[in-house]
Structure formats: structure tokens, C-alpha cells
C-alpha positions in Angstrom: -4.5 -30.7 -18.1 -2.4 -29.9 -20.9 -4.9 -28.0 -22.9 -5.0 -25.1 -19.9 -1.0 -25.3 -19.3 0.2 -24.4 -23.0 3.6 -22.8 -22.2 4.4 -24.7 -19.3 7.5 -27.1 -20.3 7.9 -30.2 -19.6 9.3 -30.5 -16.2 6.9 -28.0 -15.3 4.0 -30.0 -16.2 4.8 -32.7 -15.0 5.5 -30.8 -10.9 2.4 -28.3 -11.8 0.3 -31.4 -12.8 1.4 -33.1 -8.9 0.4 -30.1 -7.1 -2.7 -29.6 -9.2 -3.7 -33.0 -8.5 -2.8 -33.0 -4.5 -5.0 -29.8 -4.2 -8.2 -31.2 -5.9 -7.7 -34.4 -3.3 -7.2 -32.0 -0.3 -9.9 -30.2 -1.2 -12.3 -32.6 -1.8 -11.8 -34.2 2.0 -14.3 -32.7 4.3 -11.7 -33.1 7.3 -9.0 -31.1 6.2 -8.0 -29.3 9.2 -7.3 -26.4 7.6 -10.5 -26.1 6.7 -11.8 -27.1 10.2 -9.7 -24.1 11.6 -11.5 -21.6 8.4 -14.8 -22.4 9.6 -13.6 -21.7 13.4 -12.2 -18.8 12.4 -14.9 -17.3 10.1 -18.4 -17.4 11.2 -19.9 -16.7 7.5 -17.3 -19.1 5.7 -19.1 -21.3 3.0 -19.5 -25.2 3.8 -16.2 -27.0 2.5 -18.4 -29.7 1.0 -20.2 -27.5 -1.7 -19.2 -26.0 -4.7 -19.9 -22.4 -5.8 -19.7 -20.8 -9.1 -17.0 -18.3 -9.9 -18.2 -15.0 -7.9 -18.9 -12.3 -10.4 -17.8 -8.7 -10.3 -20.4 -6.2 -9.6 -22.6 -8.9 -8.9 -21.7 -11.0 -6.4 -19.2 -8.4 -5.2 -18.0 -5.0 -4.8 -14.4 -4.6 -6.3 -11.9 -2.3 -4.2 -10.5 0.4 -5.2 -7.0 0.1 -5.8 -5.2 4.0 -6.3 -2.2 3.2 -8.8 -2.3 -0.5 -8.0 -2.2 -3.1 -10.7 -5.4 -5.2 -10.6 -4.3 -8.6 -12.1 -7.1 -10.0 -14.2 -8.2 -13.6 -15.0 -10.2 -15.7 -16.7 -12.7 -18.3 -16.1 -12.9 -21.9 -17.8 -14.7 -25.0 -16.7 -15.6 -23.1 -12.9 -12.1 -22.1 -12.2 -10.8 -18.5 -12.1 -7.4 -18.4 -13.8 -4.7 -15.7 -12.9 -1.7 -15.2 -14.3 1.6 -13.4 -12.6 4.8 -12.5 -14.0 7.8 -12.1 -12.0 10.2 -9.8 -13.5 12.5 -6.6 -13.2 11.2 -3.2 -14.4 11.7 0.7 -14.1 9.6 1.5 -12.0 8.6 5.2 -11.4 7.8 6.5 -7.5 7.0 9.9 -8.3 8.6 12.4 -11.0 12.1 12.6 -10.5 12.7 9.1 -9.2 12.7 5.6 -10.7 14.5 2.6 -10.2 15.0 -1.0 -11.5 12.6 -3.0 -9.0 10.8 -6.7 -8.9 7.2 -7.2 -8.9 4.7 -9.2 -10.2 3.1 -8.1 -13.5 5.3 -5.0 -13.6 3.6 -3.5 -10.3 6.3 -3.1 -7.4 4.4 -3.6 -3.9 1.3 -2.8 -5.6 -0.4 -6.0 -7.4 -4.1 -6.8 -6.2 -5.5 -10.8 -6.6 -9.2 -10.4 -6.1 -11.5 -13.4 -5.5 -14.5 -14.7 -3.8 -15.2 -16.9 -0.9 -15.9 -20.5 -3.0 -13.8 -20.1 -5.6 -11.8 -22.2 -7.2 -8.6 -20.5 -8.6 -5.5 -21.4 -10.7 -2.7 -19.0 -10.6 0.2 -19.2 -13.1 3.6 -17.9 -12.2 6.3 -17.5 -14.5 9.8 -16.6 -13.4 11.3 -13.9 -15.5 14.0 -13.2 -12.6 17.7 -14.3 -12.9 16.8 -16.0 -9.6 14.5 -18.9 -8.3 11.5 -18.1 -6.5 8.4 -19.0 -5.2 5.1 -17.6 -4.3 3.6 -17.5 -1.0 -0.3 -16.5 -0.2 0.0 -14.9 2.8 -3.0 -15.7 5.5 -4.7 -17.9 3.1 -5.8 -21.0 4.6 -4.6 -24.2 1.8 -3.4 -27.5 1.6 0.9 -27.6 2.5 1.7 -28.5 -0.9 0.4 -24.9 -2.0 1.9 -22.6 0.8 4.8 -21.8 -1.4 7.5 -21.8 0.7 10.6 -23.0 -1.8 12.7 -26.4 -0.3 9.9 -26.8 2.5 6.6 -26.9 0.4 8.0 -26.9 -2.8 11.0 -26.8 -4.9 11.8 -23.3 -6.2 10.7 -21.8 -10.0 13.6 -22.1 -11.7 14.1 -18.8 -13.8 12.2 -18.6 -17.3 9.7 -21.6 -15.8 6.4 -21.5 -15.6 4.4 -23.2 -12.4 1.3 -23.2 -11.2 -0.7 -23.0 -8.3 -4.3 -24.3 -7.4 -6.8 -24.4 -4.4 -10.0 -23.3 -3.2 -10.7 -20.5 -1.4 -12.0 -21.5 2.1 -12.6 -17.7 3.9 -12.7 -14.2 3.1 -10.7 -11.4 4.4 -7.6 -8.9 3.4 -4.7 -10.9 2.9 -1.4 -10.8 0.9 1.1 -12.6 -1.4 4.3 -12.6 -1.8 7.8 -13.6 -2.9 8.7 -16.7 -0.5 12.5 -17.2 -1.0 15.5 -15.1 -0.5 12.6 -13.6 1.4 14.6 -9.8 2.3 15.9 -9.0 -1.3 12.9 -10.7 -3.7 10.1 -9.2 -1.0 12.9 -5.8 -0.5 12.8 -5.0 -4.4 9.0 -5.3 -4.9 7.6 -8.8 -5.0 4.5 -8.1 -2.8 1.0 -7.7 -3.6 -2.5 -7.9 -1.9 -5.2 -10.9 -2.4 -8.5 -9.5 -1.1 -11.1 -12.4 -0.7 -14.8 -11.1 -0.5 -17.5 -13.2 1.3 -19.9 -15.5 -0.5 -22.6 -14.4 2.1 -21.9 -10.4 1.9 -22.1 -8.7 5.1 -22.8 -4.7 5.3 -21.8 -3.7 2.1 -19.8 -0.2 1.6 -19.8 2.4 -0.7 -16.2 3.0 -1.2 -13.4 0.1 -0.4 -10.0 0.9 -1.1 -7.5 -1.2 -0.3 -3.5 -0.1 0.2 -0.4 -1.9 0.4 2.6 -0.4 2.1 6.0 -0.7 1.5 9.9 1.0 2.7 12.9 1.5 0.0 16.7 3.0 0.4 17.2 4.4 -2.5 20.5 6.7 -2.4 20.1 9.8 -4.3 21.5 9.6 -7.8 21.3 5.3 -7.8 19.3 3.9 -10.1 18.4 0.3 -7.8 17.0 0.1 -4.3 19.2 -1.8 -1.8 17.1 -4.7 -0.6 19.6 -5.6 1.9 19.1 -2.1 4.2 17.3 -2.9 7.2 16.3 -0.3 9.3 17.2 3.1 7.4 14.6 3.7 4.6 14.1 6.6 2.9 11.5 5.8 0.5 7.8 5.0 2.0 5.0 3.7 -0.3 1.1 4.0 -0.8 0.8 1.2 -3.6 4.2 1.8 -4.6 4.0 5.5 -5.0 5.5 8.3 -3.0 3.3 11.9 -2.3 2.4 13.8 -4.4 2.0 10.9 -7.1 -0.4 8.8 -4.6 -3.5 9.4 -5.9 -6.1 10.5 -3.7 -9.1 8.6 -2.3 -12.5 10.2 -3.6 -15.8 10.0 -1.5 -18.9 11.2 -1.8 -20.4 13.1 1.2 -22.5 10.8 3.2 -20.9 7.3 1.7 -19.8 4.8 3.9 -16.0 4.1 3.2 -13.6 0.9 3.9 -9.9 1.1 3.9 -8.0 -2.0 4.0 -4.0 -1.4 4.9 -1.7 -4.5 4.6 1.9 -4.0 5.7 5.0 -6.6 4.1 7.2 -4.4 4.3 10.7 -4.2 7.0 9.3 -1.6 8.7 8.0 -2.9 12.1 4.9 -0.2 12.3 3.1 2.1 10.0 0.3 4.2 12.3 -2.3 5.4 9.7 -3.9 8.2 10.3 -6.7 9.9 9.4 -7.5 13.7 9.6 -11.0 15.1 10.5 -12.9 11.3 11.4 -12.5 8.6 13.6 -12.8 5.1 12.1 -13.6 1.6 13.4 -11.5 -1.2 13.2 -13.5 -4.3 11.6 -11.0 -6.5 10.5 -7.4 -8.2 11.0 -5.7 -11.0 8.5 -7.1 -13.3 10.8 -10.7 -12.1 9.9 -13.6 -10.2 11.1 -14.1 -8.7 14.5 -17.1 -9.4 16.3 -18.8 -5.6 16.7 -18.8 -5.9 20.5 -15.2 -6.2 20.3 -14.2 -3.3 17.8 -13.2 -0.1 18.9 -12.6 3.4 17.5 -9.4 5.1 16.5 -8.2 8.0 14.4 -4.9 5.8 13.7 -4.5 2.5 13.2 -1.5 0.1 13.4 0.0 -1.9 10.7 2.6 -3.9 12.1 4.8 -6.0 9.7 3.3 -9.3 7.7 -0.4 -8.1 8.9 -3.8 -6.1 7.3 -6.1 -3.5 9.1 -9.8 -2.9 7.7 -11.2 0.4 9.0 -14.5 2.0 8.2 -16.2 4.9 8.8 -19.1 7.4 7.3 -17.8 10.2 5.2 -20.1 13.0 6.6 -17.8 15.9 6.6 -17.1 17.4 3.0 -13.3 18.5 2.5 -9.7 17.3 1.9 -8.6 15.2 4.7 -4.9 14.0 4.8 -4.5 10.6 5.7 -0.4 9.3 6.1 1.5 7.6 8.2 2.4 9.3 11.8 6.3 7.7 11.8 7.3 11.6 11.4 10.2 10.4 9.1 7.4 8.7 7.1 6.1 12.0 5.7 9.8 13.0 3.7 11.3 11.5 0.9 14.8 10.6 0.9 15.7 12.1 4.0 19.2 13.3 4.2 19.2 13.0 7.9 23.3 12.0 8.0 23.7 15.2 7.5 24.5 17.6 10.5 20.9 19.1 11.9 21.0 22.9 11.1 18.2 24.4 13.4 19.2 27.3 15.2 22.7 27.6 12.9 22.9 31.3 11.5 23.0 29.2 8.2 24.1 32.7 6.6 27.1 33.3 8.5 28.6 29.9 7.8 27.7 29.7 4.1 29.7 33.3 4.3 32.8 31.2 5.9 32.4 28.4 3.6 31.8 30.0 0.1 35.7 30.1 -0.9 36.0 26.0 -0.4 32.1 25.3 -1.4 31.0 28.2 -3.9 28.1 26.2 -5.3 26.9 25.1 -1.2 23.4 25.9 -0.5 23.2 25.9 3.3 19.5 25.4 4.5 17.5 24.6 7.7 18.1 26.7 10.7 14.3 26.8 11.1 13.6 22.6 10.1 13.3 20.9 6.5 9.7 22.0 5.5 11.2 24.8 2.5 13.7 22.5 1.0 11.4 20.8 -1.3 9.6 24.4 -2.2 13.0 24.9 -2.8 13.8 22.0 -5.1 11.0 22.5 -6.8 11.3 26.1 -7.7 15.6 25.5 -8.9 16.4 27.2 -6.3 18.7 23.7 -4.8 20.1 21.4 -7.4 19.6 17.6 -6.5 21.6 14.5 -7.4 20.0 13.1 -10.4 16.9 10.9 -10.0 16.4 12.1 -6.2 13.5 14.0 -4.8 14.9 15.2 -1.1 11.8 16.2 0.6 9.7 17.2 -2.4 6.0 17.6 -1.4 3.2 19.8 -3.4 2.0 22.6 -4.1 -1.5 22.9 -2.9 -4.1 25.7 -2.7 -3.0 27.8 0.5 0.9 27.5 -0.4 3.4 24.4 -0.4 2.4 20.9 1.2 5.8 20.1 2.9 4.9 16.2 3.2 6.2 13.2 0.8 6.1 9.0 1.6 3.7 7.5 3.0 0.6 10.6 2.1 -2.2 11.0 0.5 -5.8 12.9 0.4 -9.5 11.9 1.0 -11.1 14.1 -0.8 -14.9 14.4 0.4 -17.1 16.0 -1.8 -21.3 16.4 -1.2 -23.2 15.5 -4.3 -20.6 14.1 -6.7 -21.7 11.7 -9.6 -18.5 11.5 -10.8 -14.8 9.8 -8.5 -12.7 11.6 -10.9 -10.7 13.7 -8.9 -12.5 17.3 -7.9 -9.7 19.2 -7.2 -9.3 21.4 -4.0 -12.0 21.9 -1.7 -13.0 25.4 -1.3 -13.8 26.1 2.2 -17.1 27.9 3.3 -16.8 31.2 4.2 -16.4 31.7 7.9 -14.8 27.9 7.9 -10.9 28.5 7.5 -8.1 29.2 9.6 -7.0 33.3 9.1 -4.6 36.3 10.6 -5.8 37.4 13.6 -6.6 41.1 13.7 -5.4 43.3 16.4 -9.0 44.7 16.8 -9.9 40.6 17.3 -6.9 40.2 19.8 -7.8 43.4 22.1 -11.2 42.4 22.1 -10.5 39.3 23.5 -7.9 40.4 25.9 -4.8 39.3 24.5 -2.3 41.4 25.3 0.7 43.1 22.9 3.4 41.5 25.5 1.3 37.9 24.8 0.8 38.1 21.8 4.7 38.1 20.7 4.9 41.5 19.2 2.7 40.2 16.6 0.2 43.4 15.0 
């Protein structure tokens, strides 16, 4: 044992070494239950009583795409997969402008992928670089107690600057998560999340594309430099592998590929409804596993409530940029201001008039909604608090994309060889939205009076 723990000190040993050793018994007893209720559960799990090799990348599986994710890699030694995960504070950057001093594992704030396979055996190190204990939960995955990693029920906490470790074997396959498991609102609040995607030893369908995305909430107040993990309902900072649009990168599909998207949700938010522009998918999957097919059903959005995963899949036959984001509206800005008065229908000229001898400097803005602030911001036209971005979206190819949080773009492209991104789609002639003309508008009958006084 000692010759695959060579940092661990002594009182870390000597606890690692007692887990270790519990999980190989466990594991080695066909009548664990909780291995009973994994082959209930999952019709294609492996038998309990065999061992498999280590499943290899590319080989025995497809590896997901994880868009500015931190894939945490391991090793293998004697038939064990070995992964390592840091726990620590960092600046972390959600899109230019903003950072802040977060927690995650390995330096990746809600955004850290375990990937494994069905079968394997894996050992996962965790060293506490906190201030704080901690411990590590693995969130859906089915284990003996003593590896749950719950801290005073399961185990006793990491102390800070220790190193433990964790050990079992993988008994199912599915999209699950990991986290923090102790002073479970701040730890899990500033970062410590992360997904653990388990692919089958007997593949199913396979897919072209698989991308998986976890999703997070933040209050950061404009001009802090820390989130505020104890908030619990008014966020203002909503996350795509811990990044905000426009820095999410976008998902890139070739025409005609069969795509799976696996959301997981361990965030405070209650409900993120994903949605998808221009396809319908299929829901295949929860945390608790596969659906049969005769019970999926169709959606163009998808909910992710709280502590759960949602695997959708569909064929990418129409070329183009789809946006795909969230549908809680307030989901879509970044750093919302909304404590401050609502100025729609406010002659917002009249009052900055009134105002400019007590607030010379006062940009008043909004009688017609939010969507030109961030143009605003982004041209200098509004000076921000420093490190804040207050409703900064893009600029796209038509004019300024008014959307920030939980957004990004699947871009589908026929014929590509190559899932760098393309750029903007062009749209065909004939294909995209335009003025009307008036000779269009008399032709079909629409009157002057009906049509608003527009030409």
C-alpha cells in the first residue's frame, strides 16, 4: 500500500489504508445490496463477480466532450485507474471582465469531469488544500457506506493539507456527479462540484458527439472579488461548466451526426429548463439510469432540477447556429441589477434632465427593457463597477446578441472534418428573416392602418 500512497502522512495512511481495505471486502461479496439494487437498476450492468480490465479511451469508449471543463486524468497500475483531485482556492475567470476567488477541484470551479468505465476499479486521491475540512461525495454512484463520503456519518472529515483516498469499483454506468460533502452550501456554493460520467462495459448505440455540462448559480456583487456562498435564492451569475456567455464555448456538430448532451444540475437553483432552438431531442437518461425507449419522450426543453442529470439526444440534420440556454428568463443576463427601479415606459430623458445637477455622471437607461445596456457597456458608452459585466452579451453577425448566463451555440455545419470552431453560419439565400417591402405588404393585403405606419 505504501508504495502507491507516497505523500499521504501518517495518519492518513493508516484511515486511507481501513477504507481501502473495507472496499476490496465489500466488493468482493457477491451479496452486497448495493450491488443487488445496480443490477435492478441497470439492465446492461457487468456481473459483480468478474473483473474487467481498465476500459480504454477510444477503445472501449467514446470520451465526452467537455467545453471549458477540466478533464481530470489518471493513471493505471496493477488494474486500478488512479485519479487524483486537489481541493483548493483559485481566481477563477467567468468571462472577461469578471473573476473571483472560488473552490474547485483541480483548479476547475463547477467544471471538473471523472471519467470511467463500467468495471473499473478506481482509486481517487484527495488532498485538502482548503483552510477547511472536507470530504468528497460521489453523487449517484452506487458503493459500499464506508466510501459515500459524507464527513462524521461515513467518514471523518480531511483535515486541511491531508491527503485521503478513496477506492471502489464501479458497479453501473450513467451521468453522475461529485461533490464537496460538508459544510455542504458554502464548499458546494464556491465551486466544489464536478461530473463523473460512467460509460457502459457493453456499449449501447454509440453517438457521434457527447458533451456533457455541468450547471451552476453565483452572487457575485459588482466590484467584489468573492462569490457569497451563503445567498440562496438571488443569483446573478449562471454557469455552463463554469463560464458565463459569450466565454462558453460552443458545441460543434457535423451535419447529419448523432449528438448526446448530458446536463447535471448541483447547483441552488431548483430548475434549469434547457432549451434547444431548431430540434427537438429525446430524453434517454436520468441519474438513476437509462430509460427504456418505450418510455422516453420528446422535448425541445428539458428539466434539470437540483442534485439530478438529464441525457438528451437527437440527429443534427439542420445546418446552422442554434442557441441552446436556459429558459429561467433571468438566466440569460449577467449580474442583473434588478433592485434597481424598472424603467420601461420612463421618458428616461426627461429625468436624467431633472437629475443631472445631483448625478452629472448618471446614465439613465431602459425605458424600452435591458437588451442595449450591454451594447452599451461594451462600446464605453456606461462605465461599470470594476470586475462586473451587467448584462454583457456578444456581438454576433446580424448586430448585438443581448443574452449572458446560462448560453451558448450549437453550431451545425454539413461536411466539416474539422470541431474547431467554424465561425457564423451564413444563411442560404432566400433562408433569413428580412424588412418587409411595401410592394410585399400590399400584395398581400396588409393594410397602411395594420401595418403601424410602418413603409
Amino acid at each position: 500500500m505504501s508504495a502507491d500512497l507516497p505523500d499521504l502522512n501518517r495518519r492518513g495512511v493508516m484511515i486511507a489504508a481501513g477504507l481501502t481495505a473495507g472496499a476490496v471486502t465489500l466488493a468482493a461479496g457477491a451479496a452486497h445490496p448495493a450491488q443487488a439494487h445496480a443490477a435492478q437498476a441497470h439492465a446492461t450492468s457487468v456481473p459483480h463477480n468478474q473483473s474487467y480490465p481498465p476500459g480504454r479511451s477510444g477503445t472501449d469508449y467514446q470520451p465526452v466532450i467537455a467545453p471549458n471543463a477540466t478533464k481530470i486524468p489518471f493513471t493505471v497500475r496493477a488494474g486500478v485507474k488512479i485519479f487524483h483531485l486537489t481541493l483548493g482556492e483559485y481566481e477563477h475567470r467567468f468571462a472577461e471582465g469578471l473573476s473571483a476567488r472560488v473552490w474547485g477541484f483541480n483548479q476547475a470551479a463547477a467544471g471538473a469531469v471523472i471519467e470511467a468505465v463500467e468495471g473499473d476499479r478506481v482509486r481517487i486521491y484527495v488532498t485538502n488544500g482548503l483552510s477547511a475540512p472536507t470530504a468528497v461525495h460521489w453523487h449517484g454512484v452506487i458503493l459500499p457506506s464506508g466510501m459515500d463520503g459524507v464527513g462524521g456519518l461515513t467518514q471523518e472529515n480531511i483535515p486541511p493539507a491531508e491527503t485521503w483516498v478513496y477506492e471502489f469499483t464501479l458497479v453501473q454506468h450513467g451521468t453522475l456527479m461529485f461533490h464537496a460533502h460538508h459544510d455542504e452550501m458554502v464548499q458546494m456554493g464556491l465551486g466544489l462540484t464536478g461530473m463523473f460520467i460512467i460509460h457502459p462495459r457493453r456499449p449501447r448505440a454509440r453517438v457521434d458527439r457527447d458533451f456533457a455540462l455541468l450547471l451552476h448559480e453565483w452572487k457575485i456583487r459588482p466590484g467584489t472579488r468573492r462569490p457569497d456562498p451563503n445567498e440562496m435564492t438571488d443569483f446573478n451569475v449562471f454557469t455552463l461548466n463554469g463560464k458565463v456567455f459569450p466565454a462558453t464555448d460552443p458545441l460543434i456538430v457535423r451535419q447529419g451526426q448523432k449528438v448526446r448532451i448530458r446536463f447535471g444540475n448541483l447547483g441552488m437553483q431548483n430548475h434549469h429548463p434547457m432549451h434547444i432552438h431548431g430540434y427537438s431531442w429525446t430524453v434517454t437518461e436520468t441519474d438513476g439510469g437509462v430509460i427504456p425507449e418505450a418510455g422516453r419522450w420528446p422535448e425541445t426543453t428539458v428539466l434539470v432540477p437540483v442534485g439530478s442529470t438529464r441525457t438528451v439526444e437527437f440527429n443534427a440534420d439542420y445546418p446552422g447556429d442554434w442557441a441552446m440556454h436556459c429558459h429561467m428568463l433571468h438566466h440569460l443576463m449577467n449580474q442583473m441589477g434588478h433592485g434597481a427601479p424598472n424603467m420601461v415606459g420612463v421618458d428616461t430623458d426627461a429625468l436624467q434632465a431633472r437629475t443631472q445637477d445631483v448625478l452629472p455622471e448618471a446614465m439613465i437607461m431602459g425605458r424600452n427593457g435591458m437588451g442595449d445596456h450591454g451594447e452599451h457597456v461594451e462600446m464605453g458608452h456606461m462605465p461599470v463597477p470594476d470586475n462586473a459585466i451587467p448584462m454583457v452579451g456578444a456581438r454576433g453577425p446580424r448586430g448585438y446578441i443581448p443574452m449572458g448566463g446560462l448560453v451558448t451555440v450549437v453550431k451545425v455545419r454539413p461536411g466539416i472534418t474539422s470541431f474547431e470552431d467554424p465561425g457564423w453560419y451564413e444563411n442560404p439565400p432566400g433562408t433569413e428573416a428580412r424588412r418587409a417591402t411595401p410592394e410585399q405588404l400590399s400584395q398581400d393585403g396588409i393594410s397602411a392602418q395594420e401595418r403601424g405606419g410602418a413603409p
